[in-house]
VOLUM-956127 format. One record per residue: z, x, y of N, C-alpha, C, O in turn; residue number from 1. Coordinates in nm, 2 decimals, decimal comma. Layout:
BEGIN
      npz      npx      npy     capz     capx     capy      cpz      cpx      cpy      opz      opx      opy     i
        Z        X        Y        Z        X        Y        Z        X        Y        Z        X        Y   NUM
...
% end
This chain:
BEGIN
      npz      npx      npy     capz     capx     capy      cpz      cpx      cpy      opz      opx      opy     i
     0,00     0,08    -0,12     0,00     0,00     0,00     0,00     0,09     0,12     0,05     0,20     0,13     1
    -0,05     0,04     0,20    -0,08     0,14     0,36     0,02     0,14     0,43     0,03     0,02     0,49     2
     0,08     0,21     0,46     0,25     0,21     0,60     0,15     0,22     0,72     0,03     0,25     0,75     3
     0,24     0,17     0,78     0,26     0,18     0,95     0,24     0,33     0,97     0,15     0,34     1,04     4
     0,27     0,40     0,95     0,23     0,52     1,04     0,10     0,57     0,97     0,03     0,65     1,04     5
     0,06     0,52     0,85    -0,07     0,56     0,78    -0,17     0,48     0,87    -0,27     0,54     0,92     6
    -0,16     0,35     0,88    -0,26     0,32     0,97    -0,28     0,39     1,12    -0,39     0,44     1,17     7
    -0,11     0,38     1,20    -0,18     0,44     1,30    -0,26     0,58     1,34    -0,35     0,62     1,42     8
    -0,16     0,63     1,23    -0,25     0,77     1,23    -0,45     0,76     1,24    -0,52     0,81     1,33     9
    -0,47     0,68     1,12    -0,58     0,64     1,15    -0,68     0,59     1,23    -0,81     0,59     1,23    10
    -0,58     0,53     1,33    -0,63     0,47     1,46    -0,64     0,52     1,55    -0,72     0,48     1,64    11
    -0,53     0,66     1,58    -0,52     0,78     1,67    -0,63     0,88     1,67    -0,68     0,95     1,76    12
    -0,69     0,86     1,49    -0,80     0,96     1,46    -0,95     0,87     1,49    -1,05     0,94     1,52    13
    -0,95     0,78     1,49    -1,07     0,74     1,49    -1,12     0,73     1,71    -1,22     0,74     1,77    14
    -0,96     0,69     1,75    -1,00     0,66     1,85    -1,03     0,82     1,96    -1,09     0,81     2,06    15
    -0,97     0,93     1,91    -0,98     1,05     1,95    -1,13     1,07     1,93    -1,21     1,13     2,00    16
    -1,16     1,02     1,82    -1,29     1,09     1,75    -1,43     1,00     1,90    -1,53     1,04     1,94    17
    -1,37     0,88     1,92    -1,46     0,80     2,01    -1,47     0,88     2,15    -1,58     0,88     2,20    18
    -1,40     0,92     2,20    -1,31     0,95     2,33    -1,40     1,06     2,37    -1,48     1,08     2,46    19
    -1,37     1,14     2,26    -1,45     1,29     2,29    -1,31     1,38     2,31    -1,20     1,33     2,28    20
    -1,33     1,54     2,35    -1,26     1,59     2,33    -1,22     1,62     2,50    -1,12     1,68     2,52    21
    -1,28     1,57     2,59    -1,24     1,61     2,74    -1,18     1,45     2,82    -1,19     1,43     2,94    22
    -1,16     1,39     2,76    -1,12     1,23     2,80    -0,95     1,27     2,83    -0,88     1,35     2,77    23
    -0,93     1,17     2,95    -0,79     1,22     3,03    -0,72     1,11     2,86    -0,77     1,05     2,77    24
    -0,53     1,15     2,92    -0,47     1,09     2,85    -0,33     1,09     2,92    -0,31     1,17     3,02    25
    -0,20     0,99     2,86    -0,13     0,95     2,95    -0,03     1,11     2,96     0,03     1,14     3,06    26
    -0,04     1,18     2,85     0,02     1,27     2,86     0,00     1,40     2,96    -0,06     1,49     2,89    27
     0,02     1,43     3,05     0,03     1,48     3,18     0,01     1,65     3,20     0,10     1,73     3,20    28
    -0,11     1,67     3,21    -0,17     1,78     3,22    -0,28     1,80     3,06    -0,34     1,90     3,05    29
    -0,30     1,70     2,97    -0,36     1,69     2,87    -0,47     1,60     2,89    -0,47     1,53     2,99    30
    -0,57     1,60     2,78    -0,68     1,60     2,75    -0,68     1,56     2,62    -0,58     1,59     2,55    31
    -0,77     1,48     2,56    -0,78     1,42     2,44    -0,73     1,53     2,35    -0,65     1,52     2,26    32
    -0,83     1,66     2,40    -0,79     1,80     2,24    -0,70     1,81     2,28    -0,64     1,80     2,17    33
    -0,61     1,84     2,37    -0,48     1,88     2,40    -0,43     1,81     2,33    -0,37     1,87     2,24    34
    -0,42     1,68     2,33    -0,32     1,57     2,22    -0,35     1,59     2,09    -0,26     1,55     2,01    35
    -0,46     1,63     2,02    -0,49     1,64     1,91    -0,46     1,74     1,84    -0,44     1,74     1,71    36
    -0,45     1,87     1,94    -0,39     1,97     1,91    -0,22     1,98     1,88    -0,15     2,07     1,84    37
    -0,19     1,83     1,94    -0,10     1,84     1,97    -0,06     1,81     1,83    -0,02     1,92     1,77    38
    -0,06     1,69     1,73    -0,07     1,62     1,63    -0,05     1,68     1,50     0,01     1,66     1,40    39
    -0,17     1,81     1,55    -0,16     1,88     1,40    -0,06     1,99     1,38     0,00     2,02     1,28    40
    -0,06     2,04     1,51     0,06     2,15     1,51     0,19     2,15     1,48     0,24     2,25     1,43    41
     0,27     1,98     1,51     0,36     1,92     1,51     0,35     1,88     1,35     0,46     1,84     1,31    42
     0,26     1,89     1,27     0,30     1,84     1,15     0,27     1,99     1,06     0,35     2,03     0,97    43
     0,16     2,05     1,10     0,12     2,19     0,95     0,21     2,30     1,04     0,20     2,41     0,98    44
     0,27     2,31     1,13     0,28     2,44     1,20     0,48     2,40     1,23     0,54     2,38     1,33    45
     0,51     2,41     1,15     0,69     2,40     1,19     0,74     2,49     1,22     0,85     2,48     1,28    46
     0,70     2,62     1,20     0,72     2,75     1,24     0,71     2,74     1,41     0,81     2,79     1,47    47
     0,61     2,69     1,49     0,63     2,67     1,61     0,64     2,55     1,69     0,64     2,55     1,82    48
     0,67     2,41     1,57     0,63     2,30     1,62     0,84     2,28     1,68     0,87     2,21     1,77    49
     0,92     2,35     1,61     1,06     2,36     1,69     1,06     2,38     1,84     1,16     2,34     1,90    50
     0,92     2,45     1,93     0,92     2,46     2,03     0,96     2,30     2,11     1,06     2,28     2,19    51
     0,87     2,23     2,07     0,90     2,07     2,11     1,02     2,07     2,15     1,04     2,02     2,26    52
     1,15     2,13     2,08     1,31     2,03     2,13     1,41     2,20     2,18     1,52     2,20     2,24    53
     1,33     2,35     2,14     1,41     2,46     2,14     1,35     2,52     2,25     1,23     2,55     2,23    54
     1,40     2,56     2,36     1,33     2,62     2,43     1,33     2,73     2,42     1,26     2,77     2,52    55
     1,38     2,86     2,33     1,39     2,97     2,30     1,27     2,98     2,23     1,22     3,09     2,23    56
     1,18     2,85     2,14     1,08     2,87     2,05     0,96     2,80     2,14     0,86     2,77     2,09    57
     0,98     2,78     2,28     0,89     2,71     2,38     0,73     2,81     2,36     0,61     2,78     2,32    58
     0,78     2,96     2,41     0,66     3,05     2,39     0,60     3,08     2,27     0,49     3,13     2,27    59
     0,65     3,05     2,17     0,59     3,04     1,99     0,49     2,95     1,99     0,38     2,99     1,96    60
     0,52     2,80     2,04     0,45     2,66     2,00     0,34     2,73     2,10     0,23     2,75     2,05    61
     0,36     2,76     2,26     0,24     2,79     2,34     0,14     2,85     2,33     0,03     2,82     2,38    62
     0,18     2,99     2,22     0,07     2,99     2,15    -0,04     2,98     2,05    -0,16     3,00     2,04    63
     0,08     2,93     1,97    -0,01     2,84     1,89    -0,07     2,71     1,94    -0,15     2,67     1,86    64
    -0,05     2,63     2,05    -0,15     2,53     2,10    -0,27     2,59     2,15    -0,37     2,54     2,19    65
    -0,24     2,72     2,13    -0,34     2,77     2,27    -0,44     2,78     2,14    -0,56     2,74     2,16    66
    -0,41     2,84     2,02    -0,49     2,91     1,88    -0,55     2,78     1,84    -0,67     2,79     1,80    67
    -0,49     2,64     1,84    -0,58     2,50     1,76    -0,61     2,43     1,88    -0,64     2,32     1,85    68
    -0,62     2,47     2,02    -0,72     2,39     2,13    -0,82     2,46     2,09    -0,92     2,39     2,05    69
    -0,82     2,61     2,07    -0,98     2,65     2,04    -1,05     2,62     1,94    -1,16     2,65     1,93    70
    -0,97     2,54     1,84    -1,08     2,49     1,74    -1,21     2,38     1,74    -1,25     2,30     1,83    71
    -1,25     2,39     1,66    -1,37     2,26     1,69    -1,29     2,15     1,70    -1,19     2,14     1,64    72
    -1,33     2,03     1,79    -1,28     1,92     1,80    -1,29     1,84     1,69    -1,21     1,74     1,67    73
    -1,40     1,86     1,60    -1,44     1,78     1,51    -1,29     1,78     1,36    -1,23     1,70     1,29    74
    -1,30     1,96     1,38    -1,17     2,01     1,28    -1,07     1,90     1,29    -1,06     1,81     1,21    75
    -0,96     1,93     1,45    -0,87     1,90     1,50    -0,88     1,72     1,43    -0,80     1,68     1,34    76
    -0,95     1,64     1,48    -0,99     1,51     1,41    -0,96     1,49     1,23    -0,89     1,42     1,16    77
    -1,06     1,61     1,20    -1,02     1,60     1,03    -0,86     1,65     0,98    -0,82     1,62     0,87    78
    -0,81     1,69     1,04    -0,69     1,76     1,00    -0,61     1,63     1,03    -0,53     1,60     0,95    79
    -0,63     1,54     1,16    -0,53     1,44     1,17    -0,56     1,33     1,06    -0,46     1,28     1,00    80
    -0,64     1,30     1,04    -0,69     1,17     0,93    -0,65     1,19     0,80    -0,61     1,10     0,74    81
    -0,65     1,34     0,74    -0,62     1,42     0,58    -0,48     1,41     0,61    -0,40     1,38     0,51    82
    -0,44     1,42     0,72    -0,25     1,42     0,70    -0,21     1,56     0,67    -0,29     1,64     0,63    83
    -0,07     1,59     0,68    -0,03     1,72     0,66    -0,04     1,83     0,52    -0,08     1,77     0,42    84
    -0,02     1,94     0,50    -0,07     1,99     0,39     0,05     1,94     0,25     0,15     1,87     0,27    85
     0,01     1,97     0,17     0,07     1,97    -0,03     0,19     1,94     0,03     0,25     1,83     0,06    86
     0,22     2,06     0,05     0,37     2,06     0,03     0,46     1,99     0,17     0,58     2,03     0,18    87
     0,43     1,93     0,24     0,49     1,94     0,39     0,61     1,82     0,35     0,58     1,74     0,27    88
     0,72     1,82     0,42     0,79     1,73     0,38     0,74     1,57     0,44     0,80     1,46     0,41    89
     0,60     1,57     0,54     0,57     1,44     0,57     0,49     1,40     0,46     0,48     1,28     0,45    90
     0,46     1,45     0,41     0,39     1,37     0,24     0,51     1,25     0,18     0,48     1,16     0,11    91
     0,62     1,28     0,21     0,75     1,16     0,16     0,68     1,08     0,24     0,63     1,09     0,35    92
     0,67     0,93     0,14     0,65     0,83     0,23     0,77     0,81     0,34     0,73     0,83     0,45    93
     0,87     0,78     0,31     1,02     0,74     0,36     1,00     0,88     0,51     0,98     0,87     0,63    94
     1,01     0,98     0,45     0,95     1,06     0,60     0,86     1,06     0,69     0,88     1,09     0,81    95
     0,75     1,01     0,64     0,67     0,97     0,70     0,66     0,87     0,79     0,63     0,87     0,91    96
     0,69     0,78     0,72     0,76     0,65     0,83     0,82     0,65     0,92     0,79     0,59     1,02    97
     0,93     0,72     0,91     1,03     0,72     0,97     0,98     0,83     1,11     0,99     0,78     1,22    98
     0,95     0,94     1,11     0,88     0,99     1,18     0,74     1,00     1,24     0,72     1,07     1,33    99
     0,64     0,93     1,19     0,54     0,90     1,24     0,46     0,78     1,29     0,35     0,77     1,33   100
     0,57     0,67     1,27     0,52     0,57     1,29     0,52     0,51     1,49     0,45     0,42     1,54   101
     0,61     0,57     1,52     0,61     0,57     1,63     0,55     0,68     1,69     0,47     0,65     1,78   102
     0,57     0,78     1,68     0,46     0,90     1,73     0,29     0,85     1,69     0,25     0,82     1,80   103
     0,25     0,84     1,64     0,15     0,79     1,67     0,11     0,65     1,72     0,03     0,68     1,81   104
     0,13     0,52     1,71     0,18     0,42     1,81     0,15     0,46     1,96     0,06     0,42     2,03   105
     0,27     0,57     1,99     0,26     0,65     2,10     0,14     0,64     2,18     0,10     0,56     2,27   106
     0,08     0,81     2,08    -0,01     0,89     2,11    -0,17     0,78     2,11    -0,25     0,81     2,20   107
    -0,20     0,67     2,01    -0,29     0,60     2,03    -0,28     0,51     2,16    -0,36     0,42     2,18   108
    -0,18     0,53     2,23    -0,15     0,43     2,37    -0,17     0,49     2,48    -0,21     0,43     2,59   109
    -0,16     0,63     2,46    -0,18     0,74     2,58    -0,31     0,79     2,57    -0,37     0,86     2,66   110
    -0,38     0,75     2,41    -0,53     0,76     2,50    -0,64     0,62     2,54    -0,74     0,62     2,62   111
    -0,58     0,53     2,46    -0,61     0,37     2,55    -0,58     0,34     2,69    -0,66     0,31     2,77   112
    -0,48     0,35     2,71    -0,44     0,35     2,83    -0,45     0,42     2,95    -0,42     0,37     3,06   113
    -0,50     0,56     2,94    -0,57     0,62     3,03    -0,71     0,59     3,05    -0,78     0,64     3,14   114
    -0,76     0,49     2,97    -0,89     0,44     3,02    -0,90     0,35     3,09    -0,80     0,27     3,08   115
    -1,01     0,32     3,18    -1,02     0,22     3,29    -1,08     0,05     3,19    -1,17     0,03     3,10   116
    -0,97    -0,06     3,27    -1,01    -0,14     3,16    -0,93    -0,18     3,02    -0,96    -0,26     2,93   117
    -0,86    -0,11     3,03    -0,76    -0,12     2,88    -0,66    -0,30     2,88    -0,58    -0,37     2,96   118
    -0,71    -0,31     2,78    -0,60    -0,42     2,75    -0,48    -0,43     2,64    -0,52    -0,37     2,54   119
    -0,40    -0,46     2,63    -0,31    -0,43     2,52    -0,36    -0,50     2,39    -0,43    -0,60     2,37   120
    -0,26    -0,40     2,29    -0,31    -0,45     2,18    -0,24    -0,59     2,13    -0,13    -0,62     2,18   121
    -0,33    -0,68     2,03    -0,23    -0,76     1,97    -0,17    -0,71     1,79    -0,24    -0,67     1,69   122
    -0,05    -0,72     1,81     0,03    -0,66     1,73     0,12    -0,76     1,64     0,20    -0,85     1,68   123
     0,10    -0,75     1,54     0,15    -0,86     1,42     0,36    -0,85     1,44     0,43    -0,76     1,47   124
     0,39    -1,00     1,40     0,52    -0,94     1,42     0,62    -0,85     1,35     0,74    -0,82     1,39   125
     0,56    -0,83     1,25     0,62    -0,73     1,09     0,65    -0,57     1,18     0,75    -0,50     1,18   126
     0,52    -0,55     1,25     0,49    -0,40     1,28     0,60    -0,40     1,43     0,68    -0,31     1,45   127
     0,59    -0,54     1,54     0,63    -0,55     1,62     0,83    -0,51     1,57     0,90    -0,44     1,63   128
     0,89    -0,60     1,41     1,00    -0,62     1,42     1,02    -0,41     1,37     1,13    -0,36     1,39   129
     0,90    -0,33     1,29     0,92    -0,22     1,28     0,97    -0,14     1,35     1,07    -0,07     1,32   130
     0,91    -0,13     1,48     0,88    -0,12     1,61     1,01    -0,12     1,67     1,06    -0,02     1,71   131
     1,08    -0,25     1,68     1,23    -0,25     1,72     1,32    -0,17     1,67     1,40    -0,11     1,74   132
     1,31    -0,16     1,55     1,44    -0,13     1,46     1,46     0,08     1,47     1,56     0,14     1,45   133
     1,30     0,13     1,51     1,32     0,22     1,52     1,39     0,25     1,65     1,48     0,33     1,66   134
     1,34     0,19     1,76     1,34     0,21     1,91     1,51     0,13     1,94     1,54     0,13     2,06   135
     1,59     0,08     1,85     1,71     0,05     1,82     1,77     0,21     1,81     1,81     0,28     1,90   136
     1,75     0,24     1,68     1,80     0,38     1,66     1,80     0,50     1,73     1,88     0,59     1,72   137
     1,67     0,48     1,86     1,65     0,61     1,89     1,70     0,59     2,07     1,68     0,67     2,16   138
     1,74     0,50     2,08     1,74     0,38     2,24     1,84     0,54     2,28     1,78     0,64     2,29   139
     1,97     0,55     2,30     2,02     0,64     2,34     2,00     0,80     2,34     2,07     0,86     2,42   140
     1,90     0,87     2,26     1,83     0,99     2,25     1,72     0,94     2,40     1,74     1,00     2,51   141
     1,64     0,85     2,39     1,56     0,86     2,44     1,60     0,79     2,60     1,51     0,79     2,68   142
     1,73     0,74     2,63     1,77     0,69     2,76     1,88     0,81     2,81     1,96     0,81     2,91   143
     1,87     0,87     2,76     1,98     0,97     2,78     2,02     1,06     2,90     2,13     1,10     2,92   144
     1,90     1,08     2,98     1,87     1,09     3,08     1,85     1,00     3,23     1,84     1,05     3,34   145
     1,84     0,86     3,20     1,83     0,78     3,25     1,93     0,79     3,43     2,05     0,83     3,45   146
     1,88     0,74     3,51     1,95     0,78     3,65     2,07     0,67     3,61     2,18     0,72     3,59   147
     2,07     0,58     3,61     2,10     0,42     3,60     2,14     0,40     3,45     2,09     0,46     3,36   148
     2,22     0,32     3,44     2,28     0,22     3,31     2,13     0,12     3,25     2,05     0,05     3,32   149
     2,12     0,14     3,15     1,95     0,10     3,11     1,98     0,01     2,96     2,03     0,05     2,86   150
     1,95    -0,08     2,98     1,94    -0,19     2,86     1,82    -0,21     2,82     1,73    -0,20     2,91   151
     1,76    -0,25     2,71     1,61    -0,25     2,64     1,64    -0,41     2,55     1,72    -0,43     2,46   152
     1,55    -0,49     2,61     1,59    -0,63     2,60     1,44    -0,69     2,52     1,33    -0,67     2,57   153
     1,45    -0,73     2,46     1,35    -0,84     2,36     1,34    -0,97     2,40     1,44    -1,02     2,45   154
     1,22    -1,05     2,39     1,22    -1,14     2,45     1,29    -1,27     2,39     1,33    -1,36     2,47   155
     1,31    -1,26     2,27     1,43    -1,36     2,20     1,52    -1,32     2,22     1,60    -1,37     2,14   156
     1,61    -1,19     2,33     1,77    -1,18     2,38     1,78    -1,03     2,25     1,72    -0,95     2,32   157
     1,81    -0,98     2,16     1,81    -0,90     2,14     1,80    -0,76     2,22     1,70    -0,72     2,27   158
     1,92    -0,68     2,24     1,92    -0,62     2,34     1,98    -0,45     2,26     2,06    -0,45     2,16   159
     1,95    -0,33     2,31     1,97    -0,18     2,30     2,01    -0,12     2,42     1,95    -0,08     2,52   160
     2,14    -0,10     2,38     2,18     0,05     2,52     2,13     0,12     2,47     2,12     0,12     2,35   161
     2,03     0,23     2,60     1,99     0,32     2,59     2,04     0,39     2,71     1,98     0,49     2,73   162
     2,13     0,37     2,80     2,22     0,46     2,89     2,32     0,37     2,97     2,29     0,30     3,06   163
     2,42     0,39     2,91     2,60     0,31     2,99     2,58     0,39     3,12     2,53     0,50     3,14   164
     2,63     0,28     3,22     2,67     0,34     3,34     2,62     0,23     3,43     2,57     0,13     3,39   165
     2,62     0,26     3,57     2,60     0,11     3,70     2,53     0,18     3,80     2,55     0,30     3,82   166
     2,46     0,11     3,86     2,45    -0,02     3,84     2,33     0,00     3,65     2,27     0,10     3,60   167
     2,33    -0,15     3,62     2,22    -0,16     3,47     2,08    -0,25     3,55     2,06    -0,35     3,61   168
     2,01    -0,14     3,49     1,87    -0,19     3,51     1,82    -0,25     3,37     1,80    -0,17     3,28   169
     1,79    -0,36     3,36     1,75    -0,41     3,18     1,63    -0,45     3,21     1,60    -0,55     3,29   170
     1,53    -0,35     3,12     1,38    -0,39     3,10     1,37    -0,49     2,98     1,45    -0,47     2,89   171
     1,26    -0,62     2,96     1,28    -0,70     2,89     1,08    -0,68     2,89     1,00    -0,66     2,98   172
     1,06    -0,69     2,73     0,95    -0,66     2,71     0,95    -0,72     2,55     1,05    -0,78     2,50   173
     0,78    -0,69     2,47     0,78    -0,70     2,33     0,85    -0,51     2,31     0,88    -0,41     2,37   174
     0,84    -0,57     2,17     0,94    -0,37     2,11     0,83    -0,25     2,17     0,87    -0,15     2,22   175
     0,67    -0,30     2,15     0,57    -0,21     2,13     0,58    -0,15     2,26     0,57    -0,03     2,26   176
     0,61    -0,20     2,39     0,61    -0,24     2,55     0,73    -0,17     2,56     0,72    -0,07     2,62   177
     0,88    -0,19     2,49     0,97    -0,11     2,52     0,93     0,04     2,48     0,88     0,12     2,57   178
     0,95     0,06     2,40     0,91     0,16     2,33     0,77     0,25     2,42     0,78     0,37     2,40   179
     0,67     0,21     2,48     0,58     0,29     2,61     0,71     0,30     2,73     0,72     0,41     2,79   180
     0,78     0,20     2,76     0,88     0,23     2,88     0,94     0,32     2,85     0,90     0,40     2,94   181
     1,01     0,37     2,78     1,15     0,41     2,71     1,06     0,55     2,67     1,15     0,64     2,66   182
     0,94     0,60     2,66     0,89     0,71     2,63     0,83     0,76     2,72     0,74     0,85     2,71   183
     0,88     0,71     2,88     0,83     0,77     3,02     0,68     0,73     3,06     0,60     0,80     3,12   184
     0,66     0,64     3,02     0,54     0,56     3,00     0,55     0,48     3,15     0,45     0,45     3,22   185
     0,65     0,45     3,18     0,68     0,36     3,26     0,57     0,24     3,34     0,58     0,11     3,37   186
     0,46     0,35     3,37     0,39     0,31     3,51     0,26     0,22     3,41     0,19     0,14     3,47   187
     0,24     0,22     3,29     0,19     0,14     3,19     0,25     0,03     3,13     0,18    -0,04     3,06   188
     0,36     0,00     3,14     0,46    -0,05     3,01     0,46    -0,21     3,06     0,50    -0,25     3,17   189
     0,41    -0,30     2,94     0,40    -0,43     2,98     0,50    -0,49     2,98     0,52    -0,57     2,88   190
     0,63    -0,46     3,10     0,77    -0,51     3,07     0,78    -0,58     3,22     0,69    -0,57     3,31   191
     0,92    -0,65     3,23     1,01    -0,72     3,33     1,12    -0,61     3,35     1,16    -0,54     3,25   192
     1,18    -0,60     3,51     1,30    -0,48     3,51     1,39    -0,60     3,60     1,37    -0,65     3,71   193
     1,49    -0,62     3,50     1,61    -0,68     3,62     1,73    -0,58     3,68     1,77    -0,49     3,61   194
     1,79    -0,61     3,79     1,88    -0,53     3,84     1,86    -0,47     4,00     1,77    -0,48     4,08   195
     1,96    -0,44     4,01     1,95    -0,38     4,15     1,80    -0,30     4,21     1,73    -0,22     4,14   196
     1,76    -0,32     4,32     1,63    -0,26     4,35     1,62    -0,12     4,36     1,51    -0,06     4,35   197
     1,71    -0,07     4,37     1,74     0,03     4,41     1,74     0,16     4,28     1,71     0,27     4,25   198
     1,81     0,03     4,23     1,81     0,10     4,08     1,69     0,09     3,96     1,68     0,15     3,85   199
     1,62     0,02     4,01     1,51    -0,01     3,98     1,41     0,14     3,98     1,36     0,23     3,91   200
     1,42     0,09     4,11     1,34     0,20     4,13     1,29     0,36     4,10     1,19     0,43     4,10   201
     1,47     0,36     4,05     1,52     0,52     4,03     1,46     0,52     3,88     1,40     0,62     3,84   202
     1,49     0,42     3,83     1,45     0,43     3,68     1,27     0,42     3,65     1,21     0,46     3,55   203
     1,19     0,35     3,77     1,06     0,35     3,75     0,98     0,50     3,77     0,88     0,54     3,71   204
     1,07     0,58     3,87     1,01     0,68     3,93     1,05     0,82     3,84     0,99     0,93     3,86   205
     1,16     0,82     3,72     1,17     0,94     3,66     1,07     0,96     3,56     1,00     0,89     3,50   206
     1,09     1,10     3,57     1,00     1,11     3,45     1,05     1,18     3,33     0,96     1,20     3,25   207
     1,15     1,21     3,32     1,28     1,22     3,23     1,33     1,13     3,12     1,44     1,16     3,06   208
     1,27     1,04     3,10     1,29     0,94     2,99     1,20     0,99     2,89     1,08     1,03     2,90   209
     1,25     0,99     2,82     1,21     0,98     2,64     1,26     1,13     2,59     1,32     1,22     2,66   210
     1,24     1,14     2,51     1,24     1,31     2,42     1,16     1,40     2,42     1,18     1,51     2,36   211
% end
């Protein structure tokens, strides 16, 4: 049976593959291969993909982005669709899931979304209630930085601290919609923000949200 992160993967690969390799994306200072580069590195390359959260291993990952930007774009595409090598621990389904189902989600949003004309997707409610339960788990990693007290609110009331403190700014959105806010997405994210204006604001304009 096909997971959630097996499809999107697929959907990240196909739509990179449309795009081309010089197409803007929401991720900031990147480029379609930049993100693609980004994808494979983060999964065959753990030796430098620690750069991501260690900043002592920041100059490791840089150059290795710098070694699979220069590949053929066509590679970088086949490498994302085949999935990681034999042995990699994302071959576990249960790993896999759990870690890629929202990274890619993501990354298929930041290159839809940088295009002129984009509409959102419609999204079944199974993947949508997926969708929550991760962005449940991860609400405080990823609000952690937040200027403001930040609540992550579902349209049937279902609600996630993702940063205590006052005044509370509570974005109310679908999960897929939190989950683009909540990943610094902000200035895309098909949500409602209640709360002070002020505080509002503080939370629209960082760019410090997510991991």
């Amino acid at each position: 049976m096909s997971t959630f992160a097996k499809r999107e993967r697929l959907l990240l690969a196909d739509l990179l593959e449309t795009a081309g390799p010089d197409a803007p994306t929401l991720c900031e200072g990147w480029q379609t291969r930049d993100l693609a580069a980004h994808v494979v590195v983060r999964e065959r390359r753990a030796d430098a993909a620690g750069g991501l959260m260690i900043k002592q291993l920041a100059p490791r990952l840089e150059r290795v982005m710098t070694e699979f930007t220069a590949k053929p774009y066509e590679e970088l595409i086949q490498l994302i669709r085949t999935g990681p090598p034999r042995f990699s621990p994302f071959q576990l389904k249960q790993l896999d899931e759990a870690s890629n189902t929202v990274e890619f989600y993501v990354h298929t949003e930041d290159v839809r979304r940088a295009q002129e004309g984009w509409t959102p997707r419609e999204l079944d409610p199974v993947f949508q209630d997926a969708l929550w339960s991760r962005l449940e788990r991860m609400a405080r990693l990823m609000g952690r930085t937040a200027p403001t007290g930040l609540v992550l609110r579902r349209p049937d009331g279902q609600t996630a601290v993702a940063h205590k403190g006052a005044p509370v700014v509570t974005v109310t959105g679908e999960p897929s919609e939190l989950l683009m806010f909540a990943h610094g997405r902000q200035s895309v994210a098909k949500v409602e923000l209640d709360g002070d204006e002020n505080a509002i604001a503080k939370v629209q304009a960082t760019k410090q949200l997510g991991i």
